[in-house]
C-alpha positions as CSV (number, residue, x, y, z in Angstrom):
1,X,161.2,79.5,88.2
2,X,164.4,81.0,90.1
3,X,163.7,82.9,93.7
4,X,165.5,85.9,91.7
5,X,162.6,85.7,88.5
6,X,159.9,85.4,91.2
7,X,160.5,87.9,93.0
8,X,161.5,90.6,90.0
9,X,157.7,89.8,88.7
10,X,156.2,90.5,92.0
11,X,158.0,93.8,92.1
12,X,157.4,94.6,88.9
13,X,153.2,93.4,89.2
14,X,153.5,95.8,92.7
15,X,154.9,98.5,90.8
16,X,152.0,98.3,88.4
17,X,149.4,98.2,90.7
18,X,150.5,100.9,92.9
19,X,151.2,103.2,89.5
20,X,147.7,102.4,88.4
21,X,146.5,103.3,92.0
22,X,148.2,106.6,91.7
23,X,147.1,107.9,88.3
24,X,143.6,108.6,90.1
25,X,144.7,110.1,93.2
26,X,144.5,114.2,92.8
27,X,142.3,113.5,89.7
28,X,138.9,114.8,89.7
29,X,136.0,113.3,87.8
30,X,134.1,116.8,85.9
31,X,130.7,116.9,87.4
32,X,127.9,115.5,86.1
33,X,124.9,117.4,84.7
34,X,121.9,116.6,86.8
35,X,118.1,118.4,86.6
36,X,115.1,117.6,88.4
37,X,111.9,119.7,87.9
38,X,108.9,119.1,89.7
39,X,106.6,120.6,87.5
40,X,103.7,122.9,88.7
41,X,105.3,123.4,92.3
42,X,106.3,126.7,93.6
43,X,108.8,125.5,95.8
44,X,111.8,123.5,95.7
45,X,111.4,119.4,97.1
46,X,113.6,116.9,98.3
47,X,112.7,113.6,97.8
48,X,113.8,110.4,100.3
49,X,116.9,109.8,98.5
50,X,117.9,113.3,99.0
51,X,117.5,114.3,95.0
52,X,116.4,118.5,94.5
53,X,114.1,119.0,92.6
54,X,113.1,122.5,91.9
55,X,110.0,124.2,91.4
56,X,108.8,125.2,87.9
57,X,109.7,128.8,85.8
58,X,108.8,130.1,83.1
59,X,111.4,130.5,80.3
60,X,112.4,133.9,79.4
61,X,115.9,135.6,78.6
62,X,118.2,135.1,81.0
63,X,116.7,131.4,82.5
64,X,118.8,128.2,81.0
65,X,115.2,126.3,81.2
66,X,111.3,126.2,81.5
67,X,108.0,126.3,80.3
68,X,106.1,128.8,77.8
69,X,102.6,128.0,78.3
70,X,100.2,126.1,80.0
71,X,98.6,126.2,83.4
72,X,99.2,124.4,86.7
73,X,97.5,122.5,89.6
74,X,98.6,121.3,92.7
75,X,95.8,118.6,94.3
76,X,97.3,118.5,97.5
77,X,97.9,115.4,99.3
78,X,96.9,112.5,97.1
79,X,96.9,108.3,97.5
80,X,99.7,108.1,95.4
81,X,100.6,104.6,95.2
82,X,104.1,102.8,93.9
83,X,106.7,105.7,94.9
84,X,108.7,107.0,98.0
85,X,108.6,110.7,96.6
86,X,104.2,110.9,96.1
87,X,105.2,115.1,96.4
88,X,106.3,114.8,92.7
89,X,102.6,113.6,91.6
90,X,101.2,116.1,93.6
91,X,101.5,118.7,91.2
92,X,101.1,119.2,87.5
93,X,101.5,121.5,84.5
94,X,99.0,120.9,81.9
95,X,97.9,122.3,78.8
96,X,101.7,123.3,78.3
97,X,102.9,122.8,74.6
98,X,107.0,122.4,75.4
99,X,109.4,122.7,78.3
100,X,112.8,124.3,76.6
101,X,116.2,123.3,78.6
102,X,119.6,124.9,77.5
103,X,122.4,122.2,78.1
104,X,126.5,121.4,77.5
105,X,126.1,119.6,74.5
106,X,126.1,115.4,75.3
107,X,124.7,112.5,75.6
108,X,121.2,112.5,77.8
109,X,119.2,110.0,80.2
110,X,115.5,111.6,80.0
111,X,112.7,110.7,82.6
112,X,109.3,112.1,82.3
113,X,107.9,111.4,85.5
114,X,103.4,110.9,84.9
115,X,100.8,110.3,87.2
116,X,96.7,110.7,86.3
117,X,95.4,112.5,89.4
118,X,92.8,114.5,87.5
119,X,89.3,113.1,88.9
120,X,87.7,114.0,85.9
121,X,89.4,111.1,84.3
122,X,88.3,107.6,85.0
123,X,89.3,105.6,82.7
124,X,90.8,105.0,79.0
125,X,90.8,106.9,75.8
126,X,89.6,110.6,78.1
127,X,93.2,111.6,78.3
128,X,95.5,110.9,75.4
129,X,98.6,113.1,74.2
130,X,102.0,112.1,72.5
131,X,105.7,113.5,73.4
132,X,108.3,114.4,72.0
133,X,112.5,115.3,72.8
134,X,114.0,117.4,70.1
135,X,111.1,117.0,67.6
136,X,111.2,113.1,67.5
137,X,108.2,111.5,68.8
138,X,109.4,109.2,71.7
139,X,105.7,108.8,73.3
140,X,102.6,108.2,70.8
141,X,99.3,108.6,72.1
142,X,99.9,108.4,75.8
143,X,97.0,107.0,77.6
144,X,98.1,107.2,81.4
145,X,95.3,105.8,82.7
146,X,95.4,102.8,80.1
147,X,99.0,102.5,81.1
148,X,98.9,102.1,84.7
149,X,95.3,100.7,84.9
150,X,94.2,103.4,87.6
151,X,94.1,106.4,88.8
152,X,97.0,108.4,90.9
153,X,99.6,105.6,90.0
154,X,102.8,107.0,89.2
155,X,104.3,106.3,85.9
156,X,108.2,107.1,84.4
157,X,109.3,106.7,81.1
158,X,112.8,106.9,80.3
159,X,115.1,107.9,76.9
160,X,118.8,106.8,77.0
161,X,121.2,108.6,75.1
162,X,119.4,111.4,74.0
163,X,121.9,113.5,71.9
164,X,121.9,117.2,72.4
165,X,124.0,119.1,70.0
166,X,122.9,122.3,69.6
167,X,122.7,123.3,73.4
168,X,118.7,122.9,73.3
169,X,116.9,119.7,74.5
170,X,113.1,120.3,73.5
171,X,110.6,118.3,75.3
172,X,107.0,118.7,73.2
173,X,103.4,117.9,73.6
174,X,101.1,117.8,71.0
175,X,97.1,116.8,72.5
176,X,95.2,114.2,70.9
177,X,92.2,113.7,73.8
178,X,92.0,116.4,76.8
179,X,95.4,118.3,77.6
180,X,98.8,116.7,78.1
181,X,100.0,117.0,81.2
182,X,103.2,115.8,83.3
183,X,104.5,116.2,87.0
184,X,108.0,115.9,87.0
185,X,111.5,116.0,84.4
186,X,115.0,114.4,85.3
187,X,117.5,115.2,82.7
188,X,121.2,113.2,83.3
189,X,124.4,113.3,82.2
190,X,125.8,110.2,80.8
């Protein structure tokens, strides 16, 4: 190879690189959606990796999300084992049959964040409910207790890709043994 060829390719590879380098300078990447509810609190939390979550609501005209039923506890400082945010397990809505969220239509990461802290549970088959996202059954006869093996354990399941096209994203519970119950929701932007 000639000095002359060499050094055209290196300009040419530089030129490259520094183009490439410069189609993302002044571009901005649109922001991503990002919910965290800690269900059953009154007040807003912000966990150790600095993540909001904010307290429940009810859904009515004029909110983008919420509940419609069900009832709420919060058991105060607990032994919650397994996570660096115990606050989210702290609290609870129960009894609830659907939390209702308004998005951009897209592609969804789901977490439903569980925890049994009830004491009048102690062990399988006393609390058993199944869940649902947009009226397909993603958790069949939950037993949280089964699940984790104890009590005040924290548990999170997760849904990749959860298609919202309709701007609604339904998350239903339908009881089979006691009341359904659940402490926290993350819902993410892919």
């Amino acid at each position: 190879m000639t000095k002359g060829l060499f050094v055209l390719i290196c300009a040419v590879a530089i030129t490259v690189f520094v183009l490439a380098g410069c189609a993302t300078v002044g571009q901005t990447q649109a922001a991503k959606f990002v919910l965290r509810v800690n269900c059953g609190a009154y007040e807003p939390y912000t966990d150790t990796a600095g993540n909001v979550w904010l307290p429940d609501q009810y859904l009515e005209e004029g909110v983008e999300w919420g509940f419609g039923d069900g009832l709420t506890v919060d058991r105060g400082a607990l032994n919650i084992t397994g996570t660096d945010s115990p606050k989210i397990y702290e609290t609870e809505r129960y009894s609830m049959s659907a939390y209702e969220f308004t998005l951009p239509n897209g592609k969804y990461t789901v977490r439903l964040h569980f925890a049994e802290t009830f004491e009048g549970i102690t062990g399988e088959d006393q609390r058993v409910f199944s869940v649902s996202i947009n009226d397909k059954t993603v958790l069949k006869d939950l037993d949280l207790y089964k699940e984790t093996g104890t009590w005040e354990k924290p548990i999170v399941k997760e849904f990749k890709k959860v298609a919202v096209t309709n701007k609604k994203l339904v998350i239903g519970f339908t009881p089979n043994i006691e009341n359904p119950e659940i402490n926290g929701i993350e819902i993410l932007s892919e």
